[in-house]
C-alpha positions, 0 to 999 in steps of 0.5 A: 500500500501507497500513501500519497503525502497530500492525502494525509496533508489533505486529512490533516487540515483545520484549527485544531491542526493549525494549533497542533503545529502552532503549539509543537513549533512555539515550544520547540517540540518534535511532534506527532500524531500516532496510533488508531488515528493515523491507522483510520486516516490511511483506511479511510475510516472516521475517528474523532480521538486523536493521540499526540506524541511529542519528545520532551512534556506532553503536559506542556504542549497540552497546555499551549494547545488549550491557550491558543484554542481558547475557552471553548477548550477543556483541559485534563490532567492524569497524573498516574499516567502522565498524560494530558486530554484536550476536548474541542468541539467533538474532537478529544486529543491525547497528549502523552511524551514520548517513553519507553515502559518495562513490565513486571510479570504480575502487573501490566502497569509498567515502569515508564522513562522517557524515551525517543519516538523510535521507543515510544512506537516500539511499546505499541501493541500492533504494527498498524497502530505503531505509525506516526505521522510528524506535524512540525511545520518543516515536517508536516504530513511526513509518515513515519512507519519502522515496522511495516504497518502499510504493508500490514494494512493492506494485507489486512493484518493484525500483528505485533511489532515485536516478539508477541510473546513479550508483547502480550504477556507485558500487557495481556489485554492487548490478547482482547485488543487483537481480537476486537481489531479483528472483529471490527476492521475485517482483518486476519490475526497473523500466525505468530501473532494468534499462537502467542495469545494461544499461549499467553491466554492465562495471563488474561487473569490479571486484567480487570473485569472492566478493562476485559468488559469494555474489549467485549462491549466493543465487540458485541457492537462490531458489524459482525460479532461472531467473528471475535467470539470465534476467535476468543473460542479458539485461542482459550479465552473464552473458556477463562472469561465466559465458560458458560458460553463455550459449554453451549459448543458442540453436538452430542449424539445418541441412538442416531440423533444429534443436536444443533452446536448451541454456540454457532447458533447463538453466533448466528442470531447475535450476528442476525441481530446486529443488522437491524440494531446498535443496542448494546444490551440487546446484543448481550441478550442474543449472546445470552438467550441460550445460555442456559440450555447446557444446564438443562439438556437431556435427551428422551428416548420418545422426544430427542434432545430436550432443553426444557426450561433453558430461559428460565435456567439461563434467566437464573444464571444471569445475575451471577455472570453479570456480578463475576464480570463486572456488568452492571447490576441495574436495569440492564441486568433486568432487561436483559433477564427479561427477554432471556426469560420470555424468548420462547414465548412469540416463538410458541405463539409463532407457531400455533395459533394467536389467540388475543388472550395469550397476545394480552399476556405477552403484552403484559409480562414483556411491557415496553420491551415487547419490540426488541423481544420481538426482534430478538425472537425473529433473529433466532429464526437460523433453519437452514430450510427456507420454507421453515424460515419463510413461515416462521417470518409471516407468522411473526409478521401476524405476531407483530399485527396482532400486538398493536392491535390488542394494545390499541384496543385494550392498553395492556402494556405495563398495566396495573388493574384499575382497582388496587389493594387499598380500595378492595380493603375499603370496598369489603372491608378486609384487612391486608392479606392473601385474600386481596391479593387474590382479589385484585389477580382475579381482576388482572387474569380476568383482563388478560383473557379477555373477560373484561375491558380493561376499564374501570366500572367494568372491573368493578362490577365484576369483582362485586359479583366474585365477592358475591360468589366468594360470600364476601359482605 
């Protein structure tokens, strides 16, 4: 691959540019722009984070930056690090001196000195990251690239520019970097470069769970998730950071009959998913919605394998993934135990026939996550037969049609019965207990299959006539 220097002059126009130089030159400093952005800059890609290398303070030419952008600038100091952040506009940049790190072996935070460029691009994790491009006025726009990061553009590799063995037990999340380069750009992991994670995957254990998560959100959003879960399976990864996953791997076979391979299907319908939406935790519950099926596999002599029971099961097992990896423990944790539990429900109705009464209880239990539960059940349509697909697709389709026409009609999402506890207690004066509870379920159950409207004098009338029948004064 070929970079023309006009190209990248090109690229680098405007104030922030201007003022880069600007700041570099006014302070004597040799300066560049480095890493993921000059990466995108040579693919093509957008990117609006910018890191900044210079040989002496990046502190100080942070500063100089914020005094000439003026006060639509926002300046941060992290002293542990040693780095400065520049907000402008919708571009942040990075600032940071140039260094040379050295580890020690149950820490990947490393002792760092000052050092030349040559040092500071020989600490990166990959060749393609490990480019810069010098913004000093006399320089401006000249690409700097030691170990061959062009050619590895091209070839569409992601490899380490020095000994992988070093480089990923130094820092063993450059492992997950790997992969999520993979994942989102397309590219191939080289050889060497796949063999050294291979045999450094137990150093992963030193890397907190936020730092592992952030890597793995990052992939559940590329265009193809499936890619890095694949290749977190086949390095070993997967097997220390998400075991429950890796236990859906695999056919098993008796007297004749085999099952589907549970974690290529679960692959299919995340990838399935992330065609229609960007929403994170949804993503998660299509990685999720099988998970419990491992738990519960059995096979019947008359029926086959059977996974019984596996939303609930994997409904259960959520909360404590979500506390192991660090996952929020809020409503995120609920959204997501709520369409595992009901992923099987518009799956059912799909293939019987939709009755208003088991559409009013879907409506219900699923409330305002009714249209991504929807989308998750129509992602985990993978037969492999089309006339199955085709069908299961229309039916889902009147699934669809019959949910907005039962919630214009009788308002059952996230409903409460229009009579609450404290006035059946007034009604038939009856202390707090089981009998209210009772009361006020028949009316909901009553709603629910369609006996009622769900109105107010409607309910009333008929929880006098129960009280009557239960002999209530």
């Amino acid at each position: 691959m070929e970079i023309e220097k006009s190209y990248i002059i090109s690229k680098l126009s405007g104030p922030v540019f201007d003022v880069l130089t600007e700041s570099a030159d006014a302070l004597q400093l040799e300066t560049y722009i480095i890493g993921g952005f000059v990466r995108d800059l040579i693919i093509r890609r957008p990117s609006k984070d910018i890191d900044v290398v210079c040989v002496g303070s990046g502190i100080e030419l942070a500063q100089e930056v914020v005094n000439r952008l003026g006060k639509k600038a926002n300046f941060a100091f992290f002293k542990n690090y040693r780095t400065a952040q520049v907000k402008y506009q919708e571009t942040e940049i990075e600032f940071v001196g140039a260094r040379k790190e050295s580890y020690s072996h149950d820490s990947r935070n490393p002792v760092v000195e000052n050092g030349s460029l040559q040092d500071d691009l020989n600490r990166r994790d990959f060749t393609i990251n490990a480019m810069a491009i010098c913004i000093n006025k006399d320089r401006f726009g000249e690409l700097i690239d030691p170990f061959d990061g062009l050619l590895d553009l091209d070839e569409c590799l992601i490899k380490t520019p020095l000994d992988p063995d070093i480089t990923f037990s130094d820092d063993p999340l450059r492992m997950l970097r790997a992969i999520r380069f993979a994942t989102q750009l397309g590219f191939f992991i080289e050889y060497d470069t796949f063999e050294a994670i291979e045999r450094n995957k137990d150093r992963i254990t030193i890397i907190s769970k936020e730092r592992i998560v952030d890597e793995l959100n990052k992939i559940v959003l590329a265009p193809r998730p499936s890619i890095g879960f694949e290749l977190l399976e086949q390095t070993g990864l997967l097997s220390i950071i998400f075991p429950e996953l890796v236990a859906l791997k695999g056919i098993e076979t008796k007297e004749g009959i085999g099952h589907k391979d549970n974690f290529s299907h679960t692959l299919t319908v995340l990838d399935n998913l992330s065609q229609t939406t960007d929403n994170l935790w949804l993503r998660w519950a299509a990685l999720f919605h099988d998970i419990g099926k491992a738990r519960v596999k059995r096979f019947d002599n008359k029926l086959g394998w059977t996974f019984h029971g596996h939303e609930y099961k994997g409904m259960k097992m959520l909360k404590n993934i979500f506390q192991r990896m660090k996952l929020p423990l809020n409503d995120k944790l609920k959204y997501v135990e709520k369409l595992v539990s009901l992923h099987m429900r518009p799956i059912v109705l799909a293939d019987e026939e939709v009755t208003d009464s088991a559409i009013r209880r879907l409506l219900f239990e699923a409330g305002d996550e009714i249209d991504d539960l929807m989308s998750l059940c129509e992602a985990d349509i993978t037969s492999k037969n089309p006339e199955k697909v085709k069908r299961f697709l229309y039916n889902f389709k009147l699934v669809r049609s019959k949910l907005k026409e039962i919630e214009e009609k009788d308002r059952v999402r996230n409903f409460q019965p229009p009579i609450d506890g404290l006035e059946i207690m007034e009604m038939f004066h009856l202390p707090a207990g089981r009998l209210v509870g009772e009361l006020k379920s028949a009316i909901k159950e009553a709603i629910l299959d369609g006996e009622i409207p769900n109105e107010y004098e409607a309910a009333r009338e008929y929880l006098l006539k129960l009280a009557a029948e239960k002999g209530i004064a």
